[in-house]
C-alpha positions as CSV (number, residue, x, y, z in Angstrom):
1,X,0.0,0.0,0.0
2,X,1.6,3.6,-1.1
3,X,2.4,5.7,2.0
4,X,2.2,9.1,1.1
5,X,4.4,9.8,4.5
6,X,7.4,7.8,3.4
7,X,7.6,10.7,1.0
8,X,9.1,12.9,4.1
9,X,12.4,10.2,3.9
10,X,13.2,11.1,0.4
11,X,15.6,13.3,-0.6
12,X,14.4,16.4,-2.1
13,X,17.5,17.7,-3.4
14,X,17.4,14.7,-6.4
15,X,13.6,15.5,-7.1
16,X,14.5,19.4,-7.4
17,X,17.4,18.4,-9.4
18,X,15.6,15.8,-12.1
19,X,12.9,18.2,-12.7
20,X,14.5,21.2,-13.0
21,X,16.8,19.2,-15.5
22,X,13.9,18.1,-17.1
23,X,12.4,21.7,-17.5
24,X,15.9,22.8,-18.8
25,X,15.9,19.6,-21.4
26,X,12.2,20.6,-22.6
27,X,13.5,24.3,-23.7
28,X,16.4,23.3,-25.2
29,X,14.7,20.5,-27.1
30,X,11.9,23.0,-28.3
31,X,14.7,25.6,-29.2
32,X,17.0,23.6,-31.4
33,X,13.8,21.5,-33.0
34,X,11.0,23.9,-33.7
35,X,12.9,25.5,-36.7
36,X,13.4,21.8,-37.8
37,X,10.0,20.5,-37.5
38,X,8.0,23.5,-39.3
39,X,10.4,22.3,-42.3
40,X,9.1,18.9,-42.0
41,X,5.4,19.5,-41.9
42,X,5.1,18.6,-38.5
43,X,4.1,20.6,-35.3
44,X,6.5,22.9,-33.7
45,X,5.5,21.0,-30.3
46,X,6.4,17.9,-32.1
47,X,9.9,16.4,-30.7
48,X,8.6,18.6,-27.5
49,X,5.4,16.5,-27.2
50,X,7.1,12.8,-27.5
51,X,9.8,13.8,-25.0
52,X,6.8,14.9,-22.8
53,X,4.9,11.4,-23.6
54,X,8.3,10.0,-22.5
55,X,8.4,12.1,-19.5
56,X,4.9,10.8,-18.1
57,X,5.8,7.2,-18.9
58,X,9.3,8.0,-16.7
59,X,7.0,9.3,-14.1
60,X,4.7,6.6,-13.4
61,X,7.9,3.9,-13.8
62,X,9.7,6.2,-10.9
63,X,6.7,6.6,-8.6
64,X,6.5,3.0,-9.0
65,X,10.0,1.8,-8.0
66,X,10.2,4.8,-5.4
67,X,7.6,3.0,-3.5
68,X,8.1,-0.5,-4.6
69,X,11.0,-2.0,-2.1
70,X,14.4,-2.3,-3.9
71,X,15.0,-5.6,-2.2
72,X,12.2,-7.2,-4.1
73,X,14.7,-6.0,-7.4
74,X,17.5,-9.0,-6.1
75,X,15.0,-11.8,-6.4
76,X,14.7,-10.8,-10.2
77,X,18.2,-10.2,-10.8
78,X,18.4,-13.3,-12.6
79,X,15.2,-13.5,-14.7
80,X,15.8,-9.7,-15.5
81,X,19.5,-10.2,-16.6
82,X,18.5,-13.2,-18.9
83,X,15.5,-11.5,-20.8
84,X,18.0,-8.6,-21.3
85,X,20.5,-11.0,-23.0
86,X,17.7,-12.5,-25.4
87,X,17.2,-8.6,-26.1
88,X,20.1,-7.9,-27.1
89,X,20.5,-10.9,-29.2
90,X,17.0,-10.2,-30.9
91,X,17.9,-6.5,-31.9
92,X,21.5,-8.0,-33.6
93,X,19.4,-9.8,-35.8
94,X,15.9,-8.4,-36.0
95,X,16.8,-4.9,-35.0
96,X,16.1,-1.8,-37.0
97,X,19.0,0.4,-38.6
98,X,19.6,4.3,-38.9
99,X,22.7,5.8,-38.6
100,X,24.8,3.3,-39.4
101,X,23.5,1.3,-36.4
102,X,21.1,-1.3,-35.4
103,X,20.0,-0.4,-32.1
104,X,16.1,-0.4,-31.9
105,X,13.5,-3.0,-31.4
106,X,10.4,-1.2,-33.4
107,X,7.1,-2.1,-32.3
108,X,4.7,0.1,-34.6
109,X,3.8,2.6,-32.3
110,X,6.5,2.5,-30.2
111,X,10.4,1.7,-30.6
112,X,12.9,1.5,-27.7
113,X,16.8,0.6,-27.2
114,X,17.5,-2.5,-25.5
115,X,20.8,-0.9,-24.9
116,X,19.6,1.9,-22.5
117,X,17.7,-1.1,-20.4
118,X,20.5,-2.7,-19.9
119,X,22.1,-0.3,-17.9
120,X,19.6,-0.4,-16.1
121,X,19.5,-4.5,-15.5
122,X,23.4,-4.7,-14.8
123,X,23.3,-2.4,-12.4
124,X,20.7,-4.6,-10.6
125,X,22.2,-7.9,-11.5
126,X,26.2,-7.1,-10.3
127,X,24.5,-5.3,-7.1
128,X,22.3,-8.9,-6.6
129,X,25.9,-11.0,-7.3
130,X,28.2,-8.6,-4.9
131,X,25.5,-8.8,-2.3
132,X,25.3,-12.8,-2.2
133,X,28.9,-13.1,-2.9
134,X,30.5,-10.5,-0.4
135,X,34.3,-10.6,-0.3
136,X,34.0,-14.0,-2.2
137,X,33.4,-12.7,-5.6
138,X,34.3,-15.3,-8.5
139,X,36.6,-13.0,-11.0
140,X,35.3,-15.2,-14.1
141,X,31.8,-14.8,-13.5
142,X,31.8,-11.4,-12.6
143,X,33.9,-10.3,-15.7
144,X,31.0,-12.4,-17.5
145,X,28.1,-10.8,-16.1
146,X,29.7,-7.5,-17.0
147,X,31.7,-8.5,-20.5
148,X,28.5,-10.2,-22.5
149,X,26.2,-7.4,-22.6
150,X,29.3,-5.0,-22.9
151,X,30.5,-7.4,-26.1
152,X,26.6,-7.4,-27.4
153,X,26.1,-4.1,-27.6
154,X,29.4,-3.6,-28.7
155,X,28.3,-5.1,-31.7
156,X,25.5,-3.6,-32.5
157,X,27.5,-1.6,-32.7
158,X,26.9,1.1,-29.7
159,X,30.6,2.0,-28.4
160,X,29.5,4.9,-26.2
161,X,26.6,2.5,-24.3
162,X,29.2,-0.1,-24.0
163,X,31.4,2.4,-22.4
164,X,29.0,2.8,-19.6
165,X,28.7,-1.0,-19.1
166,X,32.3,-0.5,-18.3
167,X,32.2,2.1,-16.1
168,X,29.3,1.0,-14.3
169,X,31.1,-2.5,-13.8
170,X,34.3,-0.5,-12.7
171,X,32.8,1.8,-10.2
172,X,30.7,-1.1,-8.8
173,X,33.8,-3.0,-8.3
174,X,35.2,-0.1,-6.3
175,X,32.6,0.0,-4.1
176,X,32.0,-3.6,-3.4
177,X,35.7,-3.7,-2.1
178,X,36.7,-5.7,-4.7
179,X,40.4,-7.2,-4.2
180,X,43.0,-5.4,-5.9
181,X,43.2,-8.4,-8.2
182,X,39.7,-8.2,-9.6
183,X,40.1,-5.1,-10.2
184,X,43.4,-5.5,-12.1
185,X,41.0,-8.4,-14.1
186,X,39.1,-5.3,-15.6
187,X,41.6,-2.2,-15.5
188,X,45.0,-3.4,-16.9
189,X,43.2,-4.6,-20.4
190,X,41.6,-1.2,-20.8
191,X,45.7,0.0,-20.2
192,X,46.3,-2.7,-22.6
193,X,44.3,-1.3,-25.3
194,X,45.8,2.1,-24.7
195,X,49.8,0.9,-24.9
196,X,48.9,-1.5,-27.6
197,X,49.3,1.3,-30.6
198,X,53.2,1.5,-29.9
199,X,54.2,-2.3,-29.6
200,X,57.3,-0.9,-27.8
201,X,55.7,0.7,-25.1
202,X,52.9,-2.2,-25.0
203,X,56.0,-4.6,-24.6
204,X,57.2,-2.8,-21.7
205,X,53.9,-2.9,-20.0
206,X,53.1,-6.6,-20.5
207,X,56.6,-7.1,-18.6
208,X,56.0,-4.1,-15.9
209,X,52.2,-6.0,-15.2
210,X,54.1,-9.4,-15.1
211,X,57.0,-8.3,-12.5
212,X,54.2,-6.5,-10.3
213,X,52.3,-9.5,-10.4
214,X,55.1,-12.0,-9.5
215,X,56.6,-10.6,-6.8
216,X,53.3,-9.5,-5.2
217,X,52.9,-13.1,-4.9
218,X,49.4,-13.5,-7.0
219,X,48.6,-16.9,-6.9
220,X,49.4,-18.4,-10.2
221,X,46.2,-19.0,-11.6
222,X,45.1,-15.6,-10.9
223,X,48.2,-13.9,-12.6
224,X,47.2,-16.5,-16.1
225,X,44.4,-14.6,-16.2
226,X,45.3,-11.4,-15.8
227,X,48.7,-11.9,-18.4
228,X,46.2,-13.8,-20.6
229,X,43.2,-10.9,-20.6
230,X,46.7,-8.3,-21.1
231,X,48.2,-10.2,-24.2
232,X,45.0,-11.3,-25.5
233,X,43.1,-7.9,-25.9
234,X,46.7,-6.3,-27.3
235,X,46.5,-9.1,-29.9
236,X,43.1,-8.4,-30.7
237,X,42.9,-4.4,-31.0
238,X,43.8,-4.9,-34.9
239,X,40.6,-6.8,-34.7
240,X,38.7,-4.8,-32.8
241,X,39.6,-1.9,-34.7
242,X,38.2,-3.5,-37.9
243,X,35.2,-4.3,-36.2
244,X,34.6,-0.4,-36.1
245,X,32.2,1.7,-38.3
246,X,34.1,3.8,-40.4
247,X,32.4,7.0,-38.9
248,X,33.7,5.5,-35.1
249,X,37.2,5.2,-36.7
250,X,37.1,8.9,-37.9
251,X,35.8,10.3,-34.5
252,X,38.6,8.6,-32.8
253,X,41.0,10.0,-35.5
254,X,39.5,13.3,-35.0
255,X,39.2,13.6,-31.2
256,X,42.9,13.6,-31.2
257,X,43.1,16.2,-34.5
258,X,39.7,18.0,-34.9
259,X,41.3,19.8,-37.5
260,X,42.2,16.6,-39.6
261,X,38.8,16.5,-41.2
262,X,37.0,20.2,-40.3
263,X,34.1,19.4,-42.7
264,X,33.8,15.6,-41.7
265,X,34.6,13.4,-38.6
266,X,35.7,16.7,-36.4
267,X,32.7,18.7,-37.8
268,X,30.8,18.6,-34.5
269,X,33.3,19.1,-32.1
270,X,34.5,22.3,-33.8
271,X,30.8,23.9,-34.2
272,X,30.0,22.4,-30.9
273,X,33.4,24.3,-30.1
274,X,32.1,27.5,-31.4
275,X,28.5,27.3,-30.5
276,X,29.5,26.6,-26.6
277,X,32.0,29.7,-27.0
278,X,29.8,32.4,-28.5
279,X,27.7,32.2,-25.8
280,X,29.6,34.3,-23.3
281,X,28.3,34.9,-20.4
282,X,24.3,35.6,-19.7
283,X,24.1,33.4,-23.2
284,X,22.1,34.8,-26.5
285,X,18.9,34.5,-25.2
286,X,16.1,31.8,-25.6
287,X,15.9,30.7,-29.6
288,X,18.5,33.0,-30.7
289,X,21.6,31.4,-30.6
290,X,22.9,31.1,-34.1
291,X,25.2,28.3,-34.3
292,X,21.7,26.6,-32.8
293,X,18.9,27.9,-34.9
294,X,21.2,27.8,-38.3
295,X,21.3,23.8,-37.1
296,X,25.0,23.8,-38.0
297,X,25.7,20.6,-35.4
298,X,23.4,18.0,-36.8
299,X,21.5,15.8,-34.1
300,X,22.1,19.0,-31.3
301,X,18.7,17.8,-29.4
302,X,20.1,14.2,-28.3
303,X,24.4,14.2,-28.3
304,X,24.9,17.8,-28.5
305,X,22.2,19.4,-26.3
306,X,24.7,21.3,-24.2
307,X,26.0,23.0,-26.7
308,X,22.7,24.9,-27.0
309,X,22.1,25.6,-23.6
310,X,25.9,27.0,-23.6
311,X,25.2,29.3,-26.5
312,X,21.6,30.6,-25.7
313,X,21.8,30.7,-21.2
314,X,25.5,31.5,-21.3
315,X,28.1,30.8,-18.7
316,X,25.8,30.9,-16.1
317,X,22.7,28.7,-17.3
318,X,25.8,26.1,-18.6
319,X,26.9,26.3,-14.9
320,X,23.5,25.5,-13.1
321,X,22.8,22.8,-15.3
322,X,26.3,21.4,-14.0
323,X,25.3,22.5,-10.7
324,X,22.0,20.3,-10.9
325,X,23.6,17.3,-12.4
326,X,26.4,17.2,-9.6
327,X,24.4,18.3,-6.6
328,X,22.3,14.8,-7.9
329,X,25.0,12.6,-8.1
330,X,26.2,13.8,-4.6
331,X,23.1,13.1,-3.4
332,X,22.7,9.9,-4.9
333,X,26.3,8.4,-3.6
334,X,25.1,10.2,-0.3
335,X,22.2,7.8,0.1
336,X,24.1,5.0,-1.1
337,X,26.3,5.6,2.1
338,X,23.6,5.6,4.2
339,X,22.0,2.5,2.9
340,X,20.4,0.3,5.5
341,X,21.6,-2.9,3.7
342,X,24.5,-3.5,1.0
343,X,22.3,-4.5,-1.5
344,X,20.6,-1.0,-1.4
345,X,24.0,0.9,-1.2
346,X,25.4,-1.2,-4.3
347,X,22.4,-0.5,-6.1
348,X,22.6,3.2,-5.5
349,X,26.2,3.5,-6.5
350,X,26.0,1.6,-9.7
351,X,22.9,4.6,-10.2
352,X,25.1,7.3,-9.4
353,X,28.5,6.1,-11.7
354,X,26.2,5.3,-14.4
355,X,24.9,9.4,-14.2
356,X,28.2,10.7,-13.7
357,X,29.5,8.5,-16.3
358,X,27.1,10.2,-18.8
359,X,27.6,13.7,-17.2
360,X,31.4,13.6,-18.0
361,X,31.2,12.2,-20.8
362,X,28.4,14.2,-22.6
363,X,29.6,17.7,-21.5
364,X,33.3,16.2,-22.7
365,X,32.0,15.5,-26.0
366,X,30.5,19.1,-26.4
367,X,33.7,21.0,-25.3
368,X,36.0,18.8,-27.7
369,X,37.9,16.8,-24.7
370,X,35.9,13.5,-24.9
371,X,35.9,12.0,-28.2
372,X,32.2,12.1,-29.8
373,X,30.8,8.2,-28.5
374,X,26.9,9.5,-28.9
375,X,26.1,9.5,-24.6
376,X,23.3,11.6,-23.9
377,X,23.2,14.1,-21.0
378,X,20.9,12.8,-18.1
379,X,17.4,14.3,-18.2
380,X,18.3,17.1,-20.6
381,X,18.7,15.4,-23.9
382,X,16.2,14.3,-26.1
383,X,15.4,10.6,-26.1
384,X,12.4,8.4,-24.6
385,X,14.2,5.0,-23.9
386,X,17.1,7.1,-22.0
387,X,14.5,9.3,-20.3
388,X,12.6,6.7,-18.6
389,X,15.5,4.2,-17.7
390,X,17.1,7.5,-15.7
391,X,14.1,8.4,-13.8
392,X,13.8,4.8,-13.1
393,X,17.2,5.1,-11.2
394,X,15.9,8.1,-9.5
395,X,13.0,5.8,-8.4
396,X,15.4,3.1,-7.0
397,X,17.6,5.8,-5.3
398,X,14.8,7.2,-3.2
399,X,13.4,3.8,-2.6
400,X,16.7,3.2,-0.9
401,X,16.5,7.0,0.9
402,X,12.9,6.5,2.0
403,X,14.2,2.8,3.4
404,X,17.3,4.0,5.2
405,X,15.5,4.6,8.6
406,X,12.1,3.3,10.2
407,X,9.0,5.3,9.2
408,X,7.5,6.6,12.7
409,X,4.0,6.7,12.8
C-alpha cells in the first residue's frame, strides 16, 4: 500500500534536481527542433510532445520503483539479466538500422533501445551478485556478467553504451571492495588497449604488469588470467579496430586532430566548439543562438544538447545545469552511504556512476575533450528509452532513501 508519509524520507535535493533538469531539457529540445520540425510539416511541439509522452511514462515507472521495495529488485536479478540478454541478441538480428546502427526494437507505435535497459539490468544484477557473494566474488563470472552485454552491444555496434557498461562494472567493483586483483582483471586490459598502438611501449607494460604481479605473490592462476586478458586484448585491438564503423574510426581519428577532417569526422566538435563559445556569459537568449537555430551541429537535441544551452543561457545557465547534475549525483552516492543494507548501497552507487559516467562524458564530448561516442546528457537530452530508464534510477535511489530509517508513525 503507497504511503504518502514515506515521501518525508526522500531526498528532495534529487527531485529538485531531475525536474529542474527536465524543464531545462524541454526548452532546449523546443529551441534547437521547432525550426526543424515546421520544415518537415510537423508541429513545432512535435519532438517537445514525444519527449513529454516519455516524460509521463518515466513518471509513473519512478513513482512505481520509489515506493516498490528495492530488495524485491534482487530476487529478479536473474530473470531480469536473462531477458536482457535475449534482447540484445534479438535486436542484432531483428533490429532496425539508422545511422549506421542497429539499435532499436520497433514495435509500430512505439520503438525503444534494449541498450539503455541494460544499464539499467546490470546495475541490478552485479549489485544482486556482490551482495550474495561478499568478499567472495568469482573473478570469471563477474567479468561475464559484466563483458556479455558490454560485447553485445558492442556489436550492435553502440561504443559509447558499451562504455558505460564499463564504467558502471568499474565503479561497482570499487565499491564492493573488490580485491586489488579483480580489479586488475578489468583495468589493466583497458591499459592494454591504450599501450597497444606502440608495440614498444605495449612490450614494456606486459613485462611491468608481469614483474608487479610475481613478486606480489598472486597466486598463479590468478596472474594466467590477468597476463592472458593483457596479451589477448593487445593481440586483438587490430581486430577490434576492424570491427569499427568507419564513422567511429574517424571520430577517434578526430578527437585527437579535430582539424584533420573540419568538414567531416571533427565537424561537430569544432561547431560544438564554437556554438559553446559564443555564448559568453548571460548566453544569447532563448531561440537566438545562431550556431543553434542555423542547425549547423546536426543531431544537437540528443548528443549535443549542451552545446545549445551554452550558446543561448551563457556561462551561467551552462553552470547550473552542472550545478543540478552534480548536486544529484552527490546526493545519490550520499544515500548510497547511508544504505540500510548493501544490496541497497550497491544498487545506488551503480545509479550514481552510471549518471556521472554520462555527465562527463556528454559535457566532454560538447567542449572537444571527450571524443564524440553518442552518450546523452541525463534528463536534458532528447530521447524516450534514455529518459525513462534514468528516472527509473531516481525511483530506485529514493526507494533506498525513504528505506534507510524506520518510518515513525
Amino acid at each position: 500500500m503507497i504511503n504518502l508519509r514515506m515521501l518525508k524520507l526522500s531526498d528532495k535535493t534529487i527531485w529538485f534536481c531531475m525536474f529542474f533538469l527536465i524543464a531545462v531539457g524541454f526548452l532546449a529540445i523546443l529551441s534547437v527542433t521547432y525550426k526543424t520540425v515546421l520544415n518537415e510539416n510537423h508541429s513545432a511541439l512535435f519532438y517537445l510532445s514525444k519527449q513529454f509522452g516519455s516524460f509521463i511514462v518515466g513518471l509513473i515507472g519512478m513513482a512505481f520503483f520509489a515506493y516498490l521495495d528495492y530488495n524485491h529488485l534482487k530476487k529478479v536479478a536473474i530473470p531480469l539479466y536473462i531477458g536482457m540478454l535475449l534482447l540484445l541478441v534479438f535486436v542484432l538480428f531483428q533490429g532496425t538500422s539508422a545511422y549506421g546502427a542497429q539499435r532499436w526494437i520497433n514495435l509500430g507505435l512505439l520503438s525503444f533501445q534494449p541498450s539503455e535497459i541494460t544499464k539499467l539490468v546490470v546495475i541490478i544484477a552485479l549489485a544482486a551478485y556482490f551482495t550474495n557473494r561478499q568478499g567472495k566474488s568469482n573473478p570469471l563470472l563477474t567479468l561475464s556478467i559484466m563483458g556479455i552485454p558490454f560485447l553485445l552491444i558492442f556489436k550492435q555496434p553502440d561504443l559509447g553504451t558499451a562504455l558505460v557498461i564499463a564504467a558502471i562494472s568499474f565503479g561497482m567493483l570499487i565499491w564492493d571492495k573488490s580485491s586489488p586483483i579483480m580489479l586488475a582483471m578489468v583495468v589493466t586490459p583497458f591499459l592494454s588497449l591504450i599501450f597497444r598502438p606502440n608495440i614498444f611501449l605495449w612490450l614494456f607494460y606486459i613485462f611491468m604488469v608481469w614483474f608487479f604481479l610475481y613478486f606480489s605473490r598472486v597466486k598463479m592462476s590468478d596472474m594466467l588470467i590477468i597476463m592472458g586478458l593483457n596479451i589477448g586484448v593487445g593481440i586483438a585491438l587490430p581486430l577490434i579496430w576492424g570491427f569499427l564503423k568507419e564513422y567511429q574510426r574517424m571520430r577517434i581519428i578526430a578527437f585527437l586532430n579535430p582539424g584533420v577532417d573540419p568538414h567531416g569526422a571533427g565537424y561537430h566538435t569544432l561547431q560544438s566548439i564554437i556554438a559553446s563559445g559564443s555564448g559568453g556569459f548571460l548566453g544569447k537568449g532563448f531561440l537566438q543562438g545562431t550556431q543553434t537555430q542555423l542547425h549547423f551541429i546536426p543531431e544537437q537535441h540528443s548528443d549535443f544538447i549542451y552545446s545549445a544551452i551554452t550558446e543561448e543561457f551563457g556561462f551561467v545557465g551552462a553552470v547550473m545545469v552542472l550545478t543540478a547534475l552534480f548536486s544529484l549525483i552527490r546526493q545519490a552516492f550520499i544515500v548510497a552511504s547511508e544504505a540500510s543494507d548493501y544490496f541497497g548501497g550497491t544498487l545506488v552507487c551503480g545509479s550514481a556512476v552510471m549518471l556521472m559516467f554520462h555527465t562527463l562524458i556528454s559535457i566532454g564530448m560538447v567542449l572537444g575533450v571527450m571524443p564524440v561516442v553518442g552518450i546523452p546528457l541525463p534528463f536534458v537530452s532528447f530521447g524516450g528509452t534514455a529518459l525513462i530508464v534514468n528516472m527509473i534510477l531516481v525511483g530506485i535511489i529514493q526507494s533506498v532513501a525513504m528505506r534507510r530509517r524506520d518510518l515513525i508513525f
